[in-house]
C-alpha positions as CSV (number, residue, x, y, z in Angstrom):
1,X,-11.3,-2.6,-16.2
2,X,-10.6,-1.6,-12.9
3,X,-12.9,-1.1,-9.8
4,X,-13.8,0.8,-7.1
5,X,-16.6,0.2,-3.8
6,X,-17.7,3.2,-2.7
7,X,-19.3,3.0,1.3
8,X,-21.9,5.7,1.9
9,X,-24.0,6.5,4.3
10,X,-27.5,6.2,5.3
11,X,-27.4,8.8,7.9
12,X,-26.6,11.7,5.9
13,X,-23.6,12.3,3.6
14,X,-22.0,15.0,2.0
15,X,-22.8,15.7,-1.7
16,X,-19.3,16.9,-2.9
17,X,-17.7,14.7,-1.4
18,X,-19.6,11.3,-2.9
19,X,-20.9,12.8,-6.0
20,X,-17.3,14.4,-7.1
21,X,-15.4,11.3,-6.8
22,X,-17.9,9.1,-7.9
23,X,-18.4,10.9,-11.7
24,X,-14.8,11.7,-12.0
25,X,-13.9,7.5,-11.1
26,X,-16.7,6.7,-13.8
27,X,-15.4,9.0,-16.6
28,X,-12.0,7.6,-16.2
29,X,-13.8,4.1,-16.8
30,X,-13.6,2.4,-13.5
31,X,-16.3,-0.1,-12.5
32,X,-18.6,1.3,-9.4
33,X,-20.2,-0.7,-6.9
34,X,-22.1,1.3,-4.1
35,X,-22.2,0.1,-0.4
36,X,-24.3,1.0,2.5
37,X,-24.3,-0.6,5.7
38,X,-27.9,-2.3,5.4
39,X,-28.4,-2.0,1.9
40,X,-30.6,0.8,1.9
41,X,-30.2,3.8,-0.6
42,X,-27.9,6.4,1.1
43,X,-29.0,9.6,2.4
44,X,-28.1,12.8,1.4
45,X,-27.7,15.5,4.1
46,X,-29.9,18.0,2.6
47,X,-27.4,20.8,3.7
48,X,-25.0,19.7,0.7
49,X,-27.3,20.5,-1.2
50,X,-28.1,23.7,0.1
51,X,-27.9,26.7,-2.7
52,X,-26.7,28.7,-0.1
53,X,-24.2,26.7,1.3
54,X,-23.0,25.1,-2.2
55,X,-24.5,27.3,-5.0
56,X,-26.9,26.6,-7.3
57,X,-24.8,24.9,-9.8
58,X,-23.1,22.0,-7.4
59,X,-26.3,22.0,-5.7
60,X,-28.2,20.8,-9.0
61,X,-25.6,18.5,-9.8
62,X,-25.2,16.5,-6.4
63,X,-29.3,16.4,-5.9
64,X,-29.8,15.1,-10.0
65,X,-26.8,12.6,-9.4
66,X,-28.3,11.3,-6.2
67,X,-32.0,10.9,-7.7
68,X,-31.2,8.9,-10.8
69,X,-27.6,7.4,-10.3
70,X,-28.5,3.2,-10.4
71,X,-25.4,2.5,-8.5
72,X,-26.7,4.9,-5.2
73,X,-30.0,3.6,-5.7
74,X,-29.1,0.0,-5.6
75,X,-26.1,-0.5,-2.7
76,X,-25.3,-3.5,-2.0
77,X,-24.7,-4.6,2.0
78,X,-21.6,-3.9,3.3
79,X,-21.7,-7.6,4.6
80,X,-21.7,-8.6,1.0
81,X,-18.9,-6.8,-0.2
82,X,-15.1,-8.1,-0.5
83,X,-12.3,-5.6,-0.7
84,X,-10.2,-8.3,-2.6
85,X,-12.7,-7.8,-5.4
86,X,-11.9,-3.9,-5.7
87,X,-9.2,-1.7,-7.1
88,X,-10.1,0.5,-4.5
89,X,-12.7,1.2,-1.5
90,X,-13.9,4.9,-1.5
91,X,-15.2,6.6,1.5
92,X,-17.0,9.9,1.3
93,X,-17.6,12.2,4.0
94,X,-20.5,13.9,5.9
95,X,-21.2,13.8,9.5
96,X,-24.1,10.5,9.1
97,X,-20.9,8.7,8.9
98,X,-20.2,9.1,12.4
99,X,-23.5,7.1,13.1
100,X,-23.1,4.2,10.8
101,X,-19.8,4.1,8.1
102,X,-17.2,4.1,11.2
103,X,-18.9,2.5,13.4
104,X,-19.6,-0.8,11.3
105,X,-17.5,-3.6,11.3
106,X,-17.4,-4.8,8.0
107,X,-16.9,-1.2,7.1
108,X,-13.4,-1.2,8.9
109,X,-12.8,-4.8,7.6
110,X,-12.8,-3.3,4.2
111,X,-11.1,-0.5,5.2
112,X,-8.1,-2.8,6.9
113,X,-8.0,-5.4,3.8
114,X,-7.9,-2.5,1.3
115,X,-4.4,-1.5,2.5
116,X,-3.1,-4.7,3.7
117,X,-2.2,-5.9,0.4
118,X,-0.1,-4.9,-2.4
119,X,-3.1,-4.2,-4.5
120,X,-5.5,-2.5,-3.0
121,X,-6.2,1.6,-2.2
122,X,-8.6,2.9,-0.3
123,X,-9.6,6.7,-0.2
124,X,-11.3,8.6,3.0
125,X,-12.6,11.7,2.8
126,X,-13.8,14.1,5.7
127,X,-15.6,13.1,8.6
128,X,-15.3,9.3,7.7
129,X,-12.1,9.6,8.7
130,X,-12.8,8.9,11.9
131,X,-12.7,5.5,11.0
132,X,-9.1,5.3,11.4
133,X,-9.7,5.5,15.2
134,X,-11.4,2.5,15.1
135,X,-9.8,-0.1,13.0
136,X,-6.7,-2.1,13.5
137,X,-4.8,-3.7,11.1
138,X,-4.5,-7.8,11.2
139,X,-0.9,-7.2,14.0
140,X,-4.4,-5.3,16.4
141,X,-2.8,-2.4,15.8
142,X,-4.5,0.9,15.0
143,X,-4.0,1.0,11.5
144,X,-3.5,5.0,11.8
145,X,-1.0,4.5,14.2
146,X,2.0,6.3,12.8
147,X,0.5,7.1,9.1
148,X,0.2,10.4,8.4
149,X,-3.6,11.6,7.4
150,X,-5.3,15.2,7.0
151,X,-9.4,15.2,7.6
152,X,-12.2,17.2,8.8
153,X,-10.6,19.4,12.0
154,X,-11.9,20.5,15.2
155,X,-11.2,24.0,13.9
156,X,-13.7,23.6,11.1
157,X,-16.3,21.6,13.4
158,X,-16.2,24.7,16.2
159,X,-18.2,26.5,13.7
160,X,-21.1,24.2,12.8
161,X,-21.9,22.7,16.5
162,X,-23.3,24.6,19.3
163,X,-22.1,24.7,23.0
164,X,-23.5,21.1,23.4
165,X,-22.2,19.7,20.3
166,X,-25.2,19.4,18.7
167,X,-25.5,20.2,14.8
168,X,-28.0,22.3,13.1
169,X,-30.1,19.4,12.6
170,X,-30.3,18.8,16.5
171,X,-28.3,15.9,16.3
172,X,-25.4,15.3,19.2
173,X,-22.0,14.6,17.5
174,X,-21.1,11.8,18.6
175,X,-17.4,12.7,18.6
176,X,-14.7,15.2,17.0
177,X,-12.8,13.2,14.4
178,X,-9.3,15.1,14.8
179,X,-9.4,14.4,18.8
180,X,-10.3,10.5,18.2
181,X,-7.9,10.0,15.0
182,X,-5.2,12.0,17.1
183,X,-5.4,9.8,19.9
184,X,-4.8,6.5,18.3
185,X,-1.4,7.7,17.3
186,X,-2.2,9.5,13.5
187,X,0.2,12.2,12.7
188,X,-2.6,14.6,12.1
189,X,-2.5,17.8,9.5
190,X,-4.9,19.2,8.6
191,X,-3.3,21.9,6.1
192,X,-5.2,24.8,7.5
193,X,-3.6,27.1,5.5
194,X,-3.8,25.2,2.3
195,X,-7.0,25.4,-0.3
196,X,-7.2,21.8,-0.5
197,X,-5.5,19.1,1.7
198,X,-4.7,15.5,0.3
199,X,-2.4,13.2,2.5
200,X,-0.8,10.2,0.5
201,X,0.5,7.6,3.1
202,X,1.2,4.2,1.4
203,X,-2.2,2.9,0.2
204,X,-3.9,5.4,2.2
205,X,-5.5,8.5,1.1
206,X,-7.2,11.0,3.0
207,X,-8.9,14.0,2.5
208,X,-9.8,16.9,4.5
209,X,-13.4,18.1,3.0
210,X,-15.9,19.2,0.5
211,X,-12.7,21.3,-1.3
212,X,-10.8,18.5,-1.5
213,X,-12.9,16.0,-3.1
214,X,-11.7,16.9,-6.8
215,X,-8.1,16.6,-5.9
216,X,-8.8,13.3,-4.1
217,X,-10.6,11.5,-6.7
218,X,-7.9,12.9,-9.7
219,X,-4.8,11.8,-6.2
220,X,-6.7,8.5,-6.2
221,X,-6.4,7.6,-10.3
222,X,-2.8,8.9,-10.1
223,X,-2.0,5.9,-7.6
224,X,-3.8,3.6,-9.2
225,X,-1.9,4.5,-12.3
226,X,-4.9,5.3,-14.3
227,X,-4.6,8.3,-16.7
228,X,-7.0,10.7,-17.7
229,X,-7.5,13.2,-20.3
230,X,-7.7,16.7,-17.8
């Protein structure tokens, strides 16, 4: 059977973005282990979950998931957790993952050892992202360096901050992942234009957003040569 680490969290992540991959990885039969940086059961940023942001249906189905899904509501500690042991490492989006999921080290050490090998695949969707433009691979490199990756961009982020960068929930961004993946050397796009935007660059897999998170998960099975009945 194979298996996949998913690293969410605690500071607020995005519904879609966890909850799509994360049912469409279990029906196709893959093993799930859930990550947080402490341990701690993730947090969901209540605007996912937002009728009016989501509708009612996805809202429903990302709150019921989150309430009674074992896996989120026993994470292991990202200290704990070996990317040798995994298929594939899975990182949802939302902007709590500026605070903790990019910032951690033994979330970029997963991140790094998931891609180093001939094995492994990791997926990273949306603002977590921005972790490219703080890990190096094991030459010190910046691992984005030269890959090409889409994510969540500045043009999409201009309409949720304010003048200060702060976000609805008064919180200061902490940065603007397209400027900080950018400037490590990624060859950024976005796909503006496009519906969706999945970027396929060796074992790395990025996603732009909340759209995106069906195509990633079914883009993620196709490399790991799993097939599915859809």
């Amino acid at each position: 059977m194979s298996s996949a680490l998913f690293v969410v969290s605690e500071h607020g992540y995005w519904g879609e973005e966890c909850i799509e991959p994360l049912t469409t990885l279990t029906d196709a039969g893959l093993d799930i282990t859930v990550a947080t940086p402490t341990g701690e059961p993730p947090v969901l940023d209540e605007r996912s979950v937002d009728p009016e942001e989501v509708g009612e249906d996805l809202s429903e189905h990302v709150r019921e998931v989150h309430e009674t899904d074992e896996r989120l509501n026993n994470p292991i500690p990202l200290a704990q957790a070996d990317a040798e042991d995994y298929d594939t490492v899975v990182f949802p989006g939302g902007h709590g993952a500026e605070w903790d999921v990019t910032q951690d080290v033994h979330a970029r050490e997963l991140l790094r050892e998931s891609v180093a090998g001939d094995d492994g695949k990791a997926l990273v969707v949306c603002h977590t992202v921005g972790i490219l433009a703080f890990t190096r691979n094991r030459d010190g490199e910046f691992l984005a360096d030269g890959r090409s990756v889409t994510g969540f961009p500045n043009a999409w982020e201009e309409g949720i901050v304010d003048e200060n960068d702060l976000l609805p929930d008064g919180r200061k961004l902490p940065y603007w992942v397209e400027d900080e993946v950018r400037a490590v050397g990624a060859d950024w796009d976005a796909e503006l234009d496009a519906d969706t935007s999945v970027t396929i660059d060796g074992d790395l897999i990025t996603a732009r957003g909340p759209p995106s998170s069906a195509a990633a998960a079914r883009t993620l099975l196709d490399e790991l040569g799993i097939e599915t009945s859809a």
